[in-house]
C-alpha positions as CSV (number, residue, x, y, z in Angstrom):
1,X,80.0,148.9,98.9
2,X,82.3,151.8,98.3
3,X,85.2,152.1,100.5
4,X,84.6,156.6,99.9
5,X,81.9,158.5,101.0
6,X,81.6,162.0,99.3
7,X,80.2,165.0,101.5
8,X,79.0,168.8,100.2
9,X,81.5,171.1,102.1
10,X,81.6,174.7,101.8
11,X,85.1,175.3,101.4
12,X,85.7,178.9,102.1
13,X,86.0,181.1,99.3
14,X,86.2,178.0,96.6
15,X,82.3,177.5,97.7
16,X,80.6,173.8,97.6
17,X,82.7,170.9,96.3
18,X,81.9,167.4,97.3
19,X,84.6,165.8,99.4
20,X,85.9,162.2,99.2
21,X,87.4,160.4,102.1
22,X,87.3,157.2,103.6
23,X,84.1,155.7,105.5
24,X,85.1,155.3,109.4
25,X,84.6,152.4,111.4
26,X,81.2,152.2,112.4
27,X,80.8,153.1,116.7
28,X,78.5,150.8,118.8
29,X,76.0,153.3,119.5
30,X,76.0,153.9,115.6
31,X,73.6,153.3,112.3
32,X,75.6,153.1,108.9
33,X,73.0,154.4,106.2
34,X,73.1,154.1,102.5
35,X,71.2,157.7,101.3
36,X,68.9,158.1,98.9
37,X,67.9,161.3,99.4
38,X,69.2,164.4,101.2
39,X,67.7,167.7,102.0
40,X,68.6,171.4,101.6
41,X,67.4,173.7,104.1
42,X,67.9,176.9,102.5
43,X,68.2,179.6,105.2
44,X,70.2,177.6,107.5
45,X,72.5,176.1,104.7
46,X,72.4,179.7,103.6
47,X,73.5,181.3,107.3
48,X,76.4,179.1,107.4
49,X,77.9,179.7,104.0
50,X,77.8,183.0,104.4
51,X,79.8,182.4,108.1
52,X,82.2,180.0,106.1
53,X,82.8,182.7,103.4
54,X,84.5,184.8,105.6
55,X,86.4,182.3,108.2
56,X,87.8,180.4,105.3
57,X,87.0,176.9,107.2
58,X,85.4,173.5,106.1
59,X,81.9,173.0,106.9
60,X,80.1,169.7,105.8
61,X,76.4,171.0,104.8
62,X,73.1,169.3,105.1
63,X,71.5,167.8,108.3
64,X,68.4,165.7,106.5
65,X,68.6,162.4,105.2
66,X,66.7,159.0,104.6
67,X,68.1,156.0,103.5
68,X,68.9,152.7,103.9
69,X,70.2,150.6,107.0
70,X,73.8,148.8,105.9
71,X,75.3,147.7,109.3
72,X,74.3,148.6,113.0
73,X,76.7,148.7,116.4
74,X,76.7,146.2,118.5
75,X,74.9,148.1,121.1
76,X,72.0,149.6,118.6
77,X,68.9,148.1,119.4
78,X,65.1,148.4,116.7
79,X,67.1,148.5,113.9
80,X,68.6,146.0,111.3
81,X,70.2,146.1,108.3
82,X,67.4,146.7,105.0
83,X,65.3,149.0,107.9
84,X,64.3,152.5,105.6
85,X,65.1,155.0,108.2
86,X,65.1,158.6,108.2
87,X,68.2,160.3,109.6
88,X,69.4,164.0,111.1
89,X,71.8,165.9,113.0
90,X,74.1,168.6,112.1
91,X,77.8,167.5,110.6
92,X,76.1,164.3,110.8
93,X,73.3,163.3,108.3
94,X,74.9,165.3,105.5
95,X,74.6,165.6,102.0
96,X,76.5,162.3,101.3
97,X,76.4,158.7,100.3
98,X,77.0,157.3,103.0
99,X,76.1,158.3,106.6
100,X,77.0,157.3,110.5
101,X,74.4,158.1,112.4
102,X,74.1,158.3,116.6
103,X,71.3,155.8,117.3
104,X,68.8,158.0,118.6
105,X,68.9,160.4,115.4
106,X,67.6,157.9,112.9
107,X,64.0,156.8,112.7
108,X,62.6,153.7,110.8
109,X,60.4,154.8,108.2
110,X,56.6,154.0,108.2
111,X,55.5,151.2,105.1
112,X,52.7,154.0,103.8
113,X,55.3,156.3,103.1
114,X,57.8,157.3,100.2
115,X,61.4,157.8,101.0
116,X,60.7,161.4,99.6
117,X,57.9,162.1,101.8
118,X,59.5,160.8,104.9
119,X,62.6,162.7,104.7
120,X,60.3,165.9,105.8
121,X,60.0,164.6,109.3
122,X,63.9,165.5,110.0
123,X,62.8,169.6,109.4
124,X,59.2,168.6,110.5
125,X,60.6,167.9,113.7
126,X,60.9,171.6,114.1
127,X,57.6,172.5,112.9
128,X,56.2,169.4,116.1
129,X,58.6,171.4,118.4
130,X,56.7,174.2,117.8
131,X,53.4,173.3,118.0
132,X,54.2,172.0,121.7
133,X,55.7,175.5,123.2
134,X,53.3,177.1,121.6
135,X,50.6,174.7,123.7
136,X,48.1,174.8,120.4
137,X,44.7,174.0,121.1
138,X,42.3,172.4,118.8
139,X,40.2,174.7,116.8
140,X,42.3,177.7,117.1
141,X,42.8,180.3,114.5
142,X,46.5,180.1,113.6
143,X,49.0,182.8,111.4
144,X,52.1,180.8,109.5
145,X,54.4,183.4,108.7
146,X,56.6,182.7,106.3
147,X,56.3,179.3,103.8
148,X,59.8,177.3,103.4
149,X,59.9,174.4,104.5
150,X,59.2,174.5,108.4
151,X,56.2,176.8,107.7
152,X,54.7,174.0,105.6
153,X,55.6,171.8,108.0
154,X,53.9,173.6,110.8
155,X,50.8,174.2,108.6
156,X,50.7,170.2,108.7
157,X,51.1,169.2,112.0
158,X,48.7,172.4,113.4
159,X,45.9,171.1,110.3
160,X,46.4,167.3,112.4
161,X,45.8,169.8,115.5
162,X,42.3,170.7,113.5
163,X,43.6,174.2,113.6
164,X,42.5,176.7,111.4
165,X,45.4,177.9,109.7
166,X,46.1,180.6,107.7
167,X,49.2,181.7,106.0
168,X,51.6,185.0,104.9
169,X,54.6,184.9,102.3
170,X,55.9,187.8,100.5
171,X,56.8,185.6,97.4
172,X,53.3,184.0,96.4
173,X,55.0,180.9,94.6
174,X,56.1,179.5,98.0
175,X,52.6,178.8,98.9
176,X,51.5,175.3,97.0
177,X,48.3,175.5,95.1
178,X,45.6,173.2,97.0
179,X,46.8,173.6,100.2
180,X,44.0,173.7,102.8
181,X,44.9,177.4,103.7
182,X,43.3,180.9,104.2
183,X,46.1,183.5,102.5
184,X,46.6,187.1,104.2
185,X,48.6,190.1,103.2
186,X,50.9,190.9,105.6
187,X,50.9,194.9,104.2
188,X,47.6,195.7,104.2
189,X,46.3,197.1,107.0
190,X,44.5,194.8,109.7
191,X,41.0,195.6,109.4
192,X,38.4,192.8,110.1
193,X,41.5,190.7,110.5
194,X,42.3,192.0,113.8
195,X,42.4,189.9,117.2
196,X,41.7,187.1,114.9
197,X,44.7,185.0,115.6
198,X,45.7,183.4,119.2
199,X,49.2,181.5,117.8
200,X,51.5,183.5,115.4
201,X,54.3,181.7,113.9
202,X,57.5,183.1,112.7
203,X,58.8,180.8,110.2
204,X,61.3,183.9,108.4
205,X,64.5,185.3,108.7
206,X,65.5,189.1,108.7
207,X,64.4,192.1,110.9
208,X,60.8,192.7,112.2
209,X,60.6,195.9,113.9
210,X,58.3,197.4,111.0
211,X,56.3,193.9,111.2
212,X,56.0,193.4,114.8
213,X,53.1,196.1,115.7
214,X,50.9,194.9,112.7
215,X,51.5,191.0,113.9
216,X,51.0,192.6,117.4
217,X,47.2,193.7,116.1
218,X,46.2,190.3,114.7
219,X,46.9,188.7,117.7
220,X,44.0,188.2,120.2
221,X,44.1,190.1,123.2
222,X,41.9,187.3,125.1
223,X,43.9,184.5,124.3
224,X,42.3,180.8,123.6
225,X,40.3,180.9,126.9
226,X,42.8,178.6,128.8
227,X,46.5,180.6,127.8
228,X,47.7,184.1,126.2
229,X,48.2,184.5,122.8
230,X,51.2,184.0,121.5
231,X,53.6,185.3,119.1
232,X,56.3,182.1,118.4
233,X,59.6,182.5,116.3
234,X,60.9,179.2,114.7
235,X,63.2,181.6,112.3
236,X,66.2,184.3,113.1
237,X,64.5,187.4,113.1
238,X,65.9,190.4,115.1
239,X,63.3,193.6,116.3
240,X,64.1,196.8,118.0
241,X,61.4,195.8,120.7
242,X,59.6,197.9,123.7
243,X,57.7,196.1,126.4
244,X,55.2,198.0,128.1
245,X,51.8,197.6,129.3
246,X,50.2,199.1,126.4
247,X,51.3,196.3,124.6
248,X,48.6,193.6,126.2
249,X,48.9,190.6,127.7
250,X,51.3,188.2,125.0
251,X,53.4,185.7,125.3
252,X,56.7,185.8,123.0
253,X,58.1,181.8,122.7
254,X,61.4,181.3,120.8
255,X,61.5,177.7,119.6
256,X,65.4,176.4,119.5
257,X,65.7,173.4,117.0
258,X,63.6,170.5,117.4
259,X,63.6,169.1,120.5
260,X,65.1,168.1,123.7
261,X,68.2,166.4,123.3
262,X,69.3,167.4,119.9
263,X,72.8,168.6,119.5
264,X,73.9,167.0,122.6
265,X,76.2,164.1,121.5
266,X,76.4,161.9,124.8
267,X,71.9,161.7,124.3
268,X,72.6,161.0,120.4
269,X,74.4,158.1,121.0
270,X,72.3,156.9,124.4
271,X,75.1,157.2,126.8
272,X,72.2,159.7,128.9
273,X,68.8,161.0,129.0
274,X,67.4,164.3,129.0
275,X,64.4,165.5,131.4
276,X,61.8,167.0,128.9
277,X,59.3,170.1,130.1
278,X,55.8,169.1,130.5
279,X,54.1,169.2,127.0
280,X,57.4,168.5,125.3
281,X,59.0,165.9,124.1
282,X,62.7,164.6,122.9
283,X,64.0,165.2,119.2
284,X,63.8,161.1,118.2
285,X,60.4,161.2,119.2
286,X,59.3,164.7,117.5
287,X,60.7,163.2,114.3
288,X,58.7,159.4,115.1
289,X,55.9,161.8,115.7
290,X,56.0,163.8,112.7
291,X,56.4,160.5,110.6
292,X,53.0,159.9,112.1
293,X,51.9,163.2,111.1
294,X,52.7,162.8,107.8
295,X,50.9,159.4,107.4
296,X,47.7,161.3,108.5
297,X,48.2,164.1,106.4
298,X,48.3,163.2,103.1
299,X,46.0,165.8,102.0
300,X,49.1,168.1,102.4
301,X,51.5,165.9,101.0
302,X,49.9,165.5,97.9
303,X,50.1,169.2,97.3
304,X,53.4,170.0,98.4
305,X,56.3,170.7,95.7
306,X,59.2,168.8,95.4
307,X,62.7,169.8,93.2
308,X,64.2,166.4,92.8
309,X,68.4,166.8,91.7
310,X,71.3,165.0,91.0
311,X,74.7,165.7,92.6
312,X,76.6,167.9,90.0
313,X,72.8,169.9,89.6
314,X,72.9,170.3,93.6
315,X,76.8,171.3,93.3
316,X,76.2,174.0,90.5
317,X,72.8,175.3,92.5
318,X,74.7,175.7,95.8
319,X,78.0,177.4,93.8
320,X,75.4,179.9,91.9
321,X,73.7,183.4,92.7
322,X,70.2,181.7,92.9
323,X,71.0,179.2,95.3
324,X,68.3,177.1,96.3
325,X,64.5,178.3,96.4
326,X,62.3,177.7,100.1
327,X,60.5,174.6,99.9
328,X,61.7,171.1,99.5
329,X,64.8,170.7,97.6
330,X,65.8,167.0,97.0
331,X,69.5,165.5,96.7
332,X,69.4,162.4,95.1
333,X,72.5,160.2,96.4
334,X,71.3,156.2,94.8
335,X,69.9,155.4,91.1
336,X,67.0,153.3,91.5
């Protein structure tokens, strides 16, 4: 084994360079993974250079991983070392070699899936998060705004819901051929479209003032027959918004993250527990979940598009005016 790790940092104004330094000792309550792959999120990753830009600091980027288990703390209990495991958290399963991981961010990896399929349950995690606030029901009509990687995620776990799901993106090559999808233009006007949709998920970034009363028409001013419709953001947007009764009877859900317990370091490492709302669940078991969800549906796997790169391609991508495209960008930390 190495004794460095290398991390992508964004390093202020000198951009993405990948940062040696020694591996620490591994913590009790921790999971010391060898990575094989790693996965940009775009807009976040994006968001957070920009921040870095201007503060000058260091930022370690990337919060998806999957890998291998090398060593376990003495208090970590379901895993062993050879375990494949997928692996998140924010500063924490980076875009590195080597990873420590809080026990209760890393997930053992089911046998019918590939290490590059099952590193979509860290982000799908989200898209499971979702689907719970929003209380989907089976058989409902369902809008997926915006198709990066948490709207394809979403399109999967609400199409293991048996929803019927259609989909909006203003670039058309972010929607993979042969998905099981309806496709709507957001600009034209409503039309027969109207009231059709009882869940409406936000999966962009940016401001929707100029969107919002369109989305507002699609939306079904009866509801499913046992809740409103609802309007759910799993993005940043921003809208210049007035409630009133004209508006109808909606509910408006924001979605934070992936589920209860995430970013709260004391739960990562099982020193407490969290109390999760009815219907919801806690962020090791949305990603265990959406593992499951993945096994079922292979149908979307299968169609989904993967860019697969090495570590000075990932380097140049992040340090370029492209950056990365939405979908699934692979880092590829191990040869084979």
């Amino acid at each position: 084994m190495r004794a460095d790790c290398y991390t992508l940092t964004a390093c202020g104004a000198n951009g993405v360079i990948a940062l040696e330094a020694p591996l620490a000792a591994l913590a009790a309550t921790e999971v010391r993974v060898a990575v094989d792959y790693s996965m940009v999120s775009p807009g976040t990753e994006r968001h957070y250079l920009q921040q870095v830009r201007e503060t000058g600091e260091q930022l370690p980027l990337g919060y998806c991983a999957v890998g291998v288990v090398h060593a376990v703390g003495a208090k970590v209990a379901g895993l062993q070392p050879g375990d494949r495991v997928v692996a998140m958290g924010w500063k924490i399963a980076t875009h590195s070699n080597w990873i420590q991981v809080p026990q209760r961010l890393v997930c053992k990896v089911p046998p019918s899936l590939t290490q590059d399929q099952a590193i979509l349950a860290t982000l799908g995690a989200t898209a499971v998060h979702a689907v719970d606030r929003a209380q989907l029901q089976a058989g409902e009509q369902i809008l997926v705004v915006g198709m990066g990687l948490v709207g394809k995620m979403l399109g999967l776990v609400a199409a293991c819901h048996d929803a019927q799901i259609w989909v909006a993106d203003l670039n058309p090559a972010a929607i993979d051929p042969g998905l099981p999808v309806r496709v709507l233009d957001l600009l034209a006007e409503p039309g027969a479209m109207a009231g059709r949709f009882t869940r409406i998920f936000l999966c962009i970034d940016g401001d929707i003032s100029a969107l919002f009363p369109r989305l507002l028409a699609l939306l079904n001013p009866e509801g499913n027959g046992q809740t409103r419709s609802r309007l759910v953001n799993v993005g940043r947007v921003s809208l210049t918004l007035e409630l009133s009764p004209q508006m109808g009877n909606i509910d408006i859900v924001n979605v934070s993250r992936c589920g209860n317990g995430y970013r709260d370091d004391a739960y990562h490492h099982g020193l407490k527990n969290v109390q999760c709302p009815v219907g919801e669940a806690s962020v090791e078991r949305n990603i265990t979940r959406c593992l499951d969800y993945l096994v079922a549906g292979k149908a979307w796997l299968e169609h989904l598009q993967r860019v697969e790169m090495n570590l000075d391609k990932a380097l140049q991508t992040y340090n370029s005016e492209a950056f990365f495209a939405p979908g699934i960008n692979l880092i590829k930390h191990r040869d084979d």
